[in-house]
Kinemage of the C-alpha trace (Angstrom):
@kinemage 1
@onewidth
@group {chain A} dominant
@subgroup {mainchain}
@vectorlist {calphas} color= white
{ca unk a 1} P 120.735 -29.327 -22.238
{ca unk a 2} L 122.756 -26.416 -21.672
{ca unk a 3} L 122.527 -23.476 -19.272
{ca unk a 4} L 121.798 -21.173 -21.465
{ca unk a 5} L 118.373 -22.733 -21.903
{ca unk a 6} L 116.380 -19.382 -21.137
{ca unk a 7} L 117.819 -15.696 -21.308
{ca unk a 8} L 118.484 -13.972 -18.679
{ca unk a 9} L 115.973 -10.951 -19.224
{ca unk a 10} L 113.479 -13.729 -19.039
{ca unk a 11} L 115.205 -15.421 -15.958
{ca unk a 12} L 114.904 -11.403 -14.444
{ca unk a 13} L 111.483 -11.511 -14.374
{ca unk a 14} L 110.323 -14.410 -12.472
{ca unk a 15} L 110.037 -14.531 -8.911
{ca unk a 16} L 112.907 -15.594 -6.584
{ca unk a 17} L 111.711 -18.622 -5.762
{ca unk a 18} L 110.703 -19.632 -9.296
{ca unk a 19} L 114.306 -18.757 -10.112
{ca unk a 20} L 115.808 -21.250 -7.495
{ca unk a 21} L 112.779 -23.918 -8.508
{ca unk a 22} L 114.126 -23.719 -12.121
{ca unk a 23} L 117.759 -24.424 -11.168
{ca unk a 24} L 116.765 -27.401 -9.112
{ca unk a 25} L 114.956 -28.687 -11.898
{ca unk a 26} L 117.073 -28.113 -14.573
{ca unk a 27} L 120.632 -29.583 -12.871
{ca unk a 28} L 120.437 -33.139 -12.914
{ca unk a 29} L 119.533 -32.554 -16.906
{ca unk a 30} L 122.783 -30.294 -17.659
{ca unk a 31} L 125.340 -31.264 -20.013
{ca unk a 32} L 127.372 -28.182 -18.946
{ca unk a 33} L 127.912 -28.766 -15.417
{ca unk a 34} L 130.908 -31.319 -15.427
{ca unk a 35} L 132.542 -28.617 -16.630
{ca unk a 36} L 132.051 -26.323 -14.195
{ca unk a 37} L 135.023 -25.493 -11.714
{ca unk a 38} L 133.433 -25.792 -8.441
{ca unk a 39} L 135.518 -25.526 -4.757
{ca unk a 40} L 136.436 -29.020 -3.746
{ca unk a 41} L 138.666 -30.367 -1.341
{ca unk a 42} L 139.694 -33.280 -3.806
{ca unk a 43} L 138.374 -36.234 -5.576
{ca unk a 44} L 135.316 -37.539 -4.664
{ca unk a 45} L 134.704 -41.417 -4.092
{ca unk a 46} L 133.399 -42.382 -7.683
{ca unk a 47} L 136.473 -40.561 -9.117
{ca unk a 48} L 138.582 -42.670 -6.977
{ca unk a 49} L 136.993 -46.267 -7.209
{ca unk a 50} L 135.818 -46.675 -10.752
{ca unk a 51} L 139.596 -46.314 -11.794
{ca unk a 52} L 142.456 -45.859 -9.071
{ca unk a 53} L 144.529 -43.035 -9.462
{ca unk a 54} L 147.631 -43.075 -12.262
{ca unk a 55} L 151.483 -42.429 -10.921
{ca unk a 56} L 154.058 -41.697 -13.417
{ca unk a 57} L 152.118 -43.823 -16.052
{ca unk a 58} L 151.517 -46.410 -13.569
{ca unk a 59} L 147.968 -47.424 -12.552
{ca unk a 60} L 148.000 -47.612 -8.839
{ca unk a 61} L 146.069 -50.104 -7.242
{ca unk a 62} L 143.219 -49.739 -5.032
{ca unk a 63} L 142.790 -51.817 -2.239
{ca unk a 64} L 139.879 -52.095 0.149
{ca unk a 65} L 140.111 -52.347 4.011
{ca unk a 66} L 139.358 -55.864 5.451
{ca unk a 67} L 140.328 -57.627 8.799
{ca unk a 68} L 142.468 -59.253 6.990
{ca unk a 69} L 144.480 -56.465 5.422
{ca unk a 70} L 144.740 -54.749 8.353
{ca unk a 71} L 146.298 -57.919 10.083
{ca unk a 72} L 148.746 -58.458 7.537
{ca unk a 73} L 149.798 -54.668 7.526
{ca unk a 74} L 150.246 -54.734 11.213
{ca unk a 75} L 152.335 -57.658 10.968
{ca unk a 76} L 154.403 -56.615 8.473
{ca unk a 77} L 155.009 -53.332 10.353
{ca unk a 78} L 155.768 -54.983 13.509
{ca unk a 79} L 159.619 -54.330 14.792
{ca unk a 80} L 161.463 -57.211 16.428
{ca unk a 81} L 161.574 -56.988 20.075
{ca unk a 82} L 165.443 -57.010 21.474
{ca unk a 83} L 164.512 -60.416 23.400
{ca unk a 84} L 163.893 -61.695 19.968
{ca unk a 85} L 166.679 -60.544 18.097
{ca unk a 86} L 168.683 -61.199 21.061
{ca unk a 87} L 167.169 -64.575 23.021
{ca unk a 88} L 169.160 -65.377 25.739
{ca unk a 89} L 171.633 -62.739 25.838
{ca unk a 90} L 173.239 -62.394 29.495
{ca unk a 91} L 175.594 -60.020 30.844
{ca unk a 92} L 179.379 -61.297 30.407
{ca unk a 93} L 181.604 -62.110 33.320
{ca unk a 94} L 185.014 -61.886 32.264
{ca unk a 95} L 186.717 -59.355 34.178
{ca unk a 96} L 189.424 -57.786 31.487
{ca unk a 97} L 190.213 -58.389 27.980
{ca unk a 98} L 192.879 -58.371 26.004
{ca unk a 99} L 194.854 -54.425 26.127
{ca unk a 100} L 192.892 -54.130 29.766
{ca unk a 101} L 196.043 -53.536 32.825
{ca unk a 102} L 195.701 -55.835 35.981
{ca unk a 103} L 197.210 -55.458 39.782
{ca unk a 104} L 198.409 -58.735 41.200
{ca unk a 105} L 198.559 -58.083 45.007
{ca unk a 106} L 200.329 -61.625 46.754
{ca unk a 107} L 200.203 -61.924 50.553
{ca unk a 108} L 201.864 -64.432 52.486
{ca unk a 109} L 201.073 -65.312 56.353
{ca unk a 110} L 204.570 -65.615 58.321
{ca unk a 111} L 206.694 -66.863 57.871
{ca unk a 112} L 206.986 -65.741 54.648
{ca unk a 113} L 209.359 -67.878 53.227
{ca unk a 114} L 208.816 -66.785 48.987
{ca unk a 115} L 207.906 -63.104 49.472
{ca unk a 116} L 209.989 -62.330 52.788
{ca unk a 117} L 211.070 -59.349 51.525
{ca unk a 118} L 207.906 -57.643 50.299
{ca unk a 119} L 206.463 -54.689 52.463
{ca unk a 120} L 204.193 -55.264 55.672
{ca unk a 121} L 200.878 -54.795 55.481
{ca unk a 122} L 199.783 -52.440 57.740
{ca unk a 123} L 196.230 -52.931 57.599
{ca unk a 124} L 196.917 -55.899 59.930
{ca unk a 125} L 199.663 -55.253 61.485
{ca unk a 126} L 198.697 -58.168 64.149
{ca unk a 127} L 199.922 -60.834 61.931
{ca unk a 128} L 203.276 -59.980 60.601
{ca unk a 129} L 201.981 -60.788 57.237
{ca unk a 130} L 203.933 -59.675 53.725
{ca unk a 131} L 202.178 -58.663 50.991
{ca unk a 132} L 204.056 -57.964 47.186
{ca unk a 133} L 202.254 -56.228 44.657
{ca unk a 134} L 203.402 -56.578 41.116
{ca unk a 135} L 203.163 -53.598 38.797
{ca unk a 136} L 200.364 -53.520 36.706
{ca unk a 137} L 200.627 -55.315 32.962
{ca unk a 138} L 198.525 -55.214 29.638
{ca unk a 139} L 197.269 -58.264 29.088
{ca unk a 140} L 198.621 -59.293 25.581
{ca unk a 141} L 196.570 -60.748 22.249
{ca unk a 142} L 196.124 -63.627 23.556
{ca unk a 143} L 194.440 -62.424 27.012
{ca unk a 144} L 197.381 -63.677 29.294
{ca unk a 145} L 199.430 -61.888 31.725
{ca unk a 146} L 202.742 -63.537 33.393
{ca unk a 147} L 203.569 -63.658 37.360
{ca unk a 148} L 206.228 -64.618 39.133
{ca unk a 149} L 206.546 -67.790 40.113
{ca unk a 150} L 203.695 -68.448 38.622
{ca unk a 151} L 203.785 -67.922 35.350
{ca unk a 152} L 201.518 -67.055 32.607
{ca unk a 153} L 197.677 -66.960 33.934
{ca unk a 154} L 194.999 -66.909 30.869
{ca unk a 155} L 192.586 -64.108 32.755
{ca unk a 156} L 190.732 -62.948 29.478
{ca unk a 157} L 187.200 -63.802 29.478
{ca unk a 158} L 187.614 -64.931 33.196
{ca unk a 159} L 186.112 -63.607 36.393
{ca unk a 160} L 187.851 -61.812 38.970
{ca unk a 161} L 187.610 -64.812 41.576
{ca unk a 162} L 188.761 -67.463 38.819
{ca unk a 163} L 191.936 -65.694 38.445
{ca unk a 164} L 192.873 -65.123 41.741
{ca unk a 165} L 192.078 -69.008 42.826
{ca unk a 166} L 194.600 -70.150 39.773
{ca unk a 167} L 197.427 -67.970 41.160
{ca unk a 168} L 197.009 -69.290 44.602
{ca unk a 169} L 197.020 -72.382 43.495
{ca unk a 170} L 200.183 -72.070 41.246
{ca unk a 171} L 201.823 -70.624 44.294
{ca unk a 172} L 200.832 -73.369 46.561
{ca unk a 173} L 203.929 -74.846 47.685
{ca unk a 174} L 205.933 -72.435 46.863
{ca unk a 175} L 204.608 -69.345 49.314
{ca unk a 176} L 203.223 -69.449 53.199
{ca unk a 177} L 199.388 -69.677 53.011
{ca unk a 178} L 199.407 -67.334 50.095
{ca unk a 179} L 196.077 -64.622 49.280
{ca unk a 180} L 195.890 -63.212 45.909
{ca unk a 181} L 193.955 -60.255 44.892
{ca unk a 182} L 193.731 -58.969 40.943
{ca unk a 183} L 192.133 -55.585 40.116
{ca unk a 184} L 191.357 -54.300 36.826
{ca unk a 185} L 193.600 -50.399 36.710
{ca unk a 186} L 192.521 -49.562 33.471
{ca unk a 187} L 189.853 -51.158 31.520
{ca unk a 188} L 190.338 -50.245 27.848
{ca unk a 189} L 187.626 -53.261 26.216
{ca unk a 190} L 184.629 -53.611 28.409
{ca unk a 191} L 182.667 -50.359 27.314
{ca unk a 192} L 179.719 -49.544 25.999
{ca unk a 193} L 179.339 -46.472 23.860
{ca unk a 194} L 176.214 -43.827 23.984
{ca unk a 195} L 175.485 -41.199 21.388
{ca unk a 196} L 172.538 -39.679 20.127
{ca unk a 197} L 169.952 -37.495 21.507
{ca unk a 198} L 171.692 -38.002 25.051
{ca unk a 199} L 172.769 -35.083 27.633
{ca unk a 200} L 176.078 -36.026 27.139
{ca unk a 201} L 177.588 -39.115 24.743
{ca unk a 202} L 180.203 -41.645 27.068
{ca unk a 203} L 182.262 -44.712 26.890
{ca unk a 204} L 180.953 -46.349 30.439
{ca unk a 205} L 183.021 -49.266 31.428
{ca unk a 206} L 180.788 -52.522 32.041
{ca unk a 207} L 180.984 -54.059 35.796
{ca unk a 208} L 180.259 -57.467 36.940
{ca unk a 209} L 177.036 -55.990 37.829
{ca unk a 210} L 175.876 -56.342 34.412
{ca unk a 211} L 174.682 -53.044 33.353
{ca unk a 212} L 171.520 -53.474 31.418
{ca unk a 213} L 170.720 -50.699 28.882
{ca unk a 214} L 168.474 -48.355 31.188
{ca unk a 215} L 171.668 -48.069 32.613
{ca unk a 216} L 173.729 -47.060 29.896
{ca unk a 217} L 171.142 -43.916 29.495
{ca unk a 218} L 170.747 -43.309 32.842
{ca unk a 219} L 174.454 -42.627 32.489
{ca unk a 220} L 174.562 -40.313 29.901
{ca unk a 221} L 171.925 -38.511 31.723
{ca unk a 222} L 168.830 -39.016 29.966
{ca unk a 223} L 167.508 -38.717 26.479
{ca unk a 224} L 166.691 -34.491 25.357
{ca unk a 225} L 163.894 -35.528 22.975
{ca unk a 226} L 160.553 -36.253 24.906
{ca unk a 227} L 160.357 -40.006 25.341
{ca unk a 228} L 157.469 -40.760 23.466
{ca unk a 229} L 159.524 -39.704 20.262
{ca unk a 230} L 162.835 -41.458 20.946
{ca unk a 231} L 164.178 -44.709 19.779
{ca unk a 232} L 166.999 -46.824 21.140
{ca unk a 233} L 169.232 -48.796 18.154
{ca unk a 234} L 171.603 -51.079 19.515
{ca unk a 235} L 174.706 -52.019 17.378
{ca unk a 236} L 175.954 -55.537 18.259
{ca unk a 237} L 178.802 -57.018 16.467
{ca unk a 238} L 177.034 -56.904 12.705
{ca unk a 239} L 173.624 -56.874 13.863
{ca unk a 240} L 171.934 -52.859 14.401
{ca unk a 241} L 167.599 -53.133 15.660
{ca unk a 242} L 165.978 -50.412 17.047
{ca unk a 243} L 163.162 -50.073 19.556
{ca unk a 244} L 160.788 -47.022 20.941
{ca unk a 245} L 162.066 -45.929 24.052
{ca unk a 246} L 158.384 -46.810 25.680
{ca unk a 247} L 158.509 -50.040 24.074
{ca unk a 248} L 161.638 -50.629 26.370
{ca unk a 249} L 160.419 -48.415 29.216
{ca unk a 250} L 157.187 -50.426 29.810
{ca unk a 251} L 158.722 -54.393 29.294
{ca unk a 252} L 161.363 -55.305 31.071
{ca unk a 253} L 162.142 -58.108 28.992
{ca unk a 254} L 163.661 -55.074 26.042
{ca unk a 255} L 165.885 -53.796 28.763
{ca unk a 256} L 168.874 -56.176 27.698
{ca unk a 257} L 172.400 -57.016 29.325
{ca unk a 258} L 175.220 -55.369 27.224
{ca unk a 259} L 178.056 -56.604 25.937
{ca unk a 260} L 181.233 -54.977 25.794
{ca unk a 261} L 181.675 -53.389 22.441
{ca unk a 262} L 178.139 -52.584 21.777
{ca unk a 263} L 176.556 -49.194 20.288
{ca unk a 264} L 173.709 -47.366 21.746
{ca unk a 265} L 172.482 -44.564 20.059
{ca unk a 266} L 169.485 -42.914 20.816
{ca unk a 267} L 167.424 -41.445 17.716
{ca unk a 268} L 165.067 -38.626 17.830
{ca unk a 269} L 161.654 -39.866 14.937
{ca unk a 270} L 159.021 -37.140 14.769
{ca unk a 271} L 156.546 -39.648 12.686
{ca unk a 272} L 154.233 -37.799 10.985
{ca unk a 273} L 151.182 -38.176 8.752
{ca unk a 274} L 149.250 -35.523 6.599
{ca unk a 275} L 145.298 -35.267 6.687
{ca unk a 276} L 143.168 -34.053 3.914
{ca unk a 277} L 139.876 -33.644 2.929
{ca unk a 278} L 136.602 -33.408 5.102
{ca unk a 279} L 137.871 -33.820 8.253
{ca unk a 280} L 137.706 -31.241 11.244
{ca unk a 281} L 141.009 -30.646 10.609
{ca unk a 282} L 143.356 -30.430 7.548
{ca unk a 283} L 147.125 -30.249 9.174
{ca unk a 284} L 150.383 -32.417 9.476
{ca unk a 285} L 149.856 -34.577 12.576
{ca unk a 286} L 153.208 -35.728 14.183
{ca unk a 287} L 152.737 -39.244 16.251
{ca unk a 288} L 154.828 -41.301 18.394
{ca unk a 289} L 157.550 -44.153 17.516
{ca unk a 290} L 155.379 -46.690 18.765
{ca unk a 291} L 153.079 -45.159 16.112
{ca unk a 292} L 149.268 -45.001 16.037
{ca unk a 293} L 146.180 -46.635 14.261
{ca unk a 294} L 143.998 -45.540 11.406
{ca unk a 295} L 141.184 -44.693 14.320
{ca unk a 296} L 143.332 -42.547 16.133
{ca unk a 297} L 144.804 -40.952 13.447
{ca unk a 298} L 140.953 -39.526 12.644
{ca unk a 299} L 140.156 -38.961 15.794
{ca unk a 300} L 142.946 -37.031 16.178
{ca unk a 301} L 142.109 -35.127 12.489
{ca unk a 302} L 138.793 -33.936 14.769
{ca unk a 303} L 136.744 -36.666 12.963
{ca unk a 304} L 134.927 -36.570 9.662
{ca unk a 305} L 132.893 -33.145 9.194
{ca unk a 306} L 129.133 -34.215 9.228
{ca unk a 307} L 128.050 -31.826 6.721
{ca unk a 308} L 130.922 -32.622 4.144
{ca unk a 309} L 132.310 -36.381 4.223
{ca unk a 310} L 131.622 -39.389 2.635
{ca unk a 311} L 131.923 -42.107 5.281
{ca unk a 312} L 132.631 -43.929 2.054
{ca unk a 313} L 135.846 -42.589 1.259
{ca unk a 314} L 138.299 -42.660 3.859
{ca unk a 315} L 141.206 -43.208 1.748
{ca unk a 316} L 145.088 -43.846 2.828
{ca unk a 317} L 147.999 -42.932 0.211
{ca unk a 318} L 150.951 -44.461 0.754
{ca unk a 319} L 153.912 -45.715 -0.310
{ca unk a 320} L 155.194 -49.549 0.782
{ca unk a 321} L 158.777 -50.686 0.589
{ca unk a 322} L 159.528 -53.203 -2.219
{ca unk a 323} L 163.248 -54.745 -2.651
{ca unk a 324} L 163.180 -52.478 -5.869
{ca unk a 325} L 161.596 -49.527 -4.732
{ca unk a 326} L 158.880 -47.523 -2.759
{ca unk a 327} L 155.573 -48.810 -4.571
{ca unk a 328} L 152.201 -46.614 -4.359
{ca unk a 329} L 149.179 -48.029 -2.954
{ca unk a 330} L 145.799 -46.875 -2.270
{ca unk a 331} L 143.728 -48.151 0.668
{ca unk a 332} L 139.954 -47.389 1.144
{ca unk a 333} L 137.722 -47.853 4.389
{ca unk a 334} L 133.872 -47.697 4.008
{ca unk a 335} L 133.197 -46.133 7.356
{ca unk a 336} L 129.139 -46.369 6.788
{ca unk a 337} L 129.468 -50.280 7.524
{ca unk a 338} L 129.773 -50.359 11.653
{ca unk a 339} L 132.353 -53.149 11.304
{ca unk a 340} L 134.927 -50.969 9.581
{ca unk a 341} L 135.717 -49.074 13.186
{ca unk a 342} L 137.413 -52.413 14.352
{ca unk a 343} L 139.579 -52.558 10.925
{ca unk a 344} L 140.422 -48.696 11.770
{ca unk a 345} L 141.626 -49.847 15.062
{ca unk a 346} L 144.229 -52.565 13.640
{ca unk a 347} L 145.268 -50.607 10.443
{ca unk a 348} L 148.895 -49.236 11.402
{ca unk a 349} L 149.434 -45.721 9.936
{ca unk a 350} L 153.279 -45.158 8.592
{ca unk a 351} L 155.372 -42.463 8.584
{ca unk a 352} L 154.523 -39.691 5.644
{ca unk a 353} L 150.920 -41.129 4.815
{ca unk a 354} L 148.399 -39.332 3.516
{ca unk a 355} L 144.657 -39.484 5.059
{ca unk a 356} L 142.306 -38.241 2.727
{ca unk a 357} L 138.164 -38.004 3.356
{ca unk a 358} L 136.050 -37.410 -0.071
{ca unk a 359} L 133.348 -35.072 0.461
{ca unk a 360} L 129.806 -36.325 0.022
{ca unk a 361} L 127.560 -36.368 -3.341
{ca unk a 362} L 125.516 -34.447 -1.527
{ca unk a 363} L 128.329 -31.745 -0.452
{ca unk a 364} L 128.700 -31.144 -4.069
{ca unk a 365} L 125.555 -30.464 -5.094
{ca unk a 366} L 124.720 -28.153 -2.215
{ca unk a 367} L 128.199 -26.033 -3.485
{ca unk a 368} L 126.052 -25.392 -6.769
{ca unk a 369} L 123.242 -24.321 -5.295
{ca unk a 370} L 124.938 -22.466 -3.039
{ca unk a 371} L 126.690 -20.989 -6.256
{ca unk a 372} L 123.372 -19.810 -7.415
{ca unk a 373} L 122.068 -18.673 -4.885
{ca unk a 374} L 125.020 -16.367 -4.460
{ca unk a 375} L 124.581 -15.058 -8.431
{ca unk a 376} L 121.442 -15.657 -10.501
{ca unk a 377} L 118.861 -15.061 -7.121
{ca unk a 378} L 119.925 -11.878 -6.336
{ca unk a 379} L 119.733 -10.822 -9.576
{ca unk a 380} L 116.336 -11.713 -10.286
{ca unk a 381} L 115.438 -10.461 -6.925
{ca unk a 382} L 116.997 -6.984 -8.008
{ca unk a 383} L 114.370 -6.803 -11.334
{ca unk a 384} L 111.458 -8.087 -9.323
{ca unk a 385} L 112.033 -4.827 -7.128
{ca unk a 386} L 112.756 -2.315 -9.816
{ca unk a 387} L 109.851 -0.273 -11.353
């Protein structure tokens, strides 16, 4: 039946509630009204479900929230903590490396017999001791350095302590009760570097203290990005993982001992996600790197609009990484079943998804009405009241 099923001259002349009574009787019969244009948001859920949606000539599929699913995505989405990727790692306690300069300071108690001629020290002048301090030398490819009477001392990868106990022993014999101290004058291969969304990028030169890497941004005074939105990627040798700076913040276990050579840079990520549909609110909502679930992303949307959604439809519209390339999916969550808040609670929301809520059957059809209520009524209400 169409809706030109009466004229309007004859529509004109019945009452206004006759009018609307004729309307409500004569929809569900109308052949005409799929092809009406009415105001919608977007697809409701029987446009969706019957047949997914079709990409570039490619049928996407449709895939419907479970426990399950939800598990699996989290899983898949879960980043590698740096105790993982990097089990066991402990700060390293050589003191200089190969192209690093060491200071061999040699005392001797008196009487001197190898050094006799070296200065006094005057910091105990009590004892009469000499002490002889040889000018500082790179340490050469392959990490040794060469002193007199001595002779070459491997020091790289070795601590402080290690060296000077091989000297003193090398010089036993030869020199009064000799003392040995090395320091490190310029240290040119234990560094870290920081760039990235730091006050100020640096080179800082790794101690035996072990500097962990809260240290290394504590040095370049603090990330500029609000925490909640920075990452941390460490470069180590040919391996590069990344973390969320609360991730790292809140376990100590992620705060790792560096290594000389590594690469911190820290990485501003506004994550974001785009709601649609009957929701409270329709908008671009940015989240954090540790990122958020399916429940708070709608919660944070303002919830579902109680005169408009379909608690059926709740879809997600995304695309997952494949080893060829980003693949389209569709996932749908029946909120009207009460164990579908617990899946919304596990299901990870990505970067650049798109939350959509259908509007109800009943949404639709109150549109029309509302369509002619706004047209045909008042027109028939106009003839009723003229002479």
């Amino acid at each position: 039946m169409s809706l030109d099923f009466l004229p309007l001259s004859a529509l004109s002349t019945l009452p206004v509630r006759a009018a609307a009574l004729t309307f409500l009787v004569v929809v569900p019969g109308c052949t005409s009204l799929p092809r009406l244009a009415l105001p919608t948001a977007g697809p409701t859920v029987d446009q969706i479900a019957p047949a997914p949606p079709v990409a570039n000539g490619i049928q996407v599929p449709l895939v419907d929230l479970t426990l399950a699913v939800a598990n699996q995505q989290r899983s898949l989405g879960r980043r590698p903590l740096f105790s993982e990727v990097w089990a066991g790692s402990q700060p390293e306690t050589g003191t200089a490396g190969p192209g690093d300069f060491l200071e061999v300071s040699i005392w001797e108690a008196p009487p001197a017999t190898l050094f006799s001629s070296g200065s006094t020290d005057l910091r105990a002048p009590n004892t009469g001791s000499r002490v002889v301090t040889i000018p500082e030398q790179m340490i050469d490819a392959e990490g040794v350095i060469n002193v007199p009477f001595a002779g070459a001392i491997k020091v790289s990868g070795r601590s402080q302590t290690g060296i000077e106990n091989e000297i003193v022993q090398r010089l036993r014999g030869l020199a009064h009760k000799p003392q040995v101290l090395v320091r490190v004058t310029r240290n040119v291969t234990r560094n870290v570097t920081i760039v990235g969304e730091v006050a100020q990028s640096l080179r800082m030169p790794l101690t035996a203290k072990g500097e962990r890497l809260l240290d290394a941004l504590a040095a370049a005074g603090g990330v500029r990005q609000p925490v909640a939105k920075m990452t941390l990627q460490v470069t180590r040798d040919s391996r590069v993982h990344g973390l969320p700076l609360d991730t790292i913040i809140s376990d100590p276990l992620q705060n790792i001992a560096l290594r000389p050579g590594d690469v911190i840079t820290a990485i501003h990520q506004p994550f974001s996600l785009t709601v649609l549909g009957a929701t409270a609110q329709n908008a671009e909502l940015n989240f954090e790197t540790q990122g958020i679930s399916l429940a708070q992303a709608i919660a944070r949307a303002g919830g579902l609009q109680d005169a408009r959604a379909d608690p059926r439809g709740v879809f997600v519209f995304r695309y997952e990484a494949t080893q060829d390339a980003p693949a389209p999916v569709v996932y749908r969550l029946d909120l009207s079943q009460p164990g579908s808040f617990l899946i919304a609670q596990t299901f990870p929301m990505k970067h650049r998804d798109v939350m959509y809520v259908a509007n109800a059957p009943a949404a639709e059809l109150q549109k029309f009405l509302n369509l002619i209520g706004s047209t045909i009524i008042p027109v028939a209400a106009v003839r009723t009241l003229a002479p």
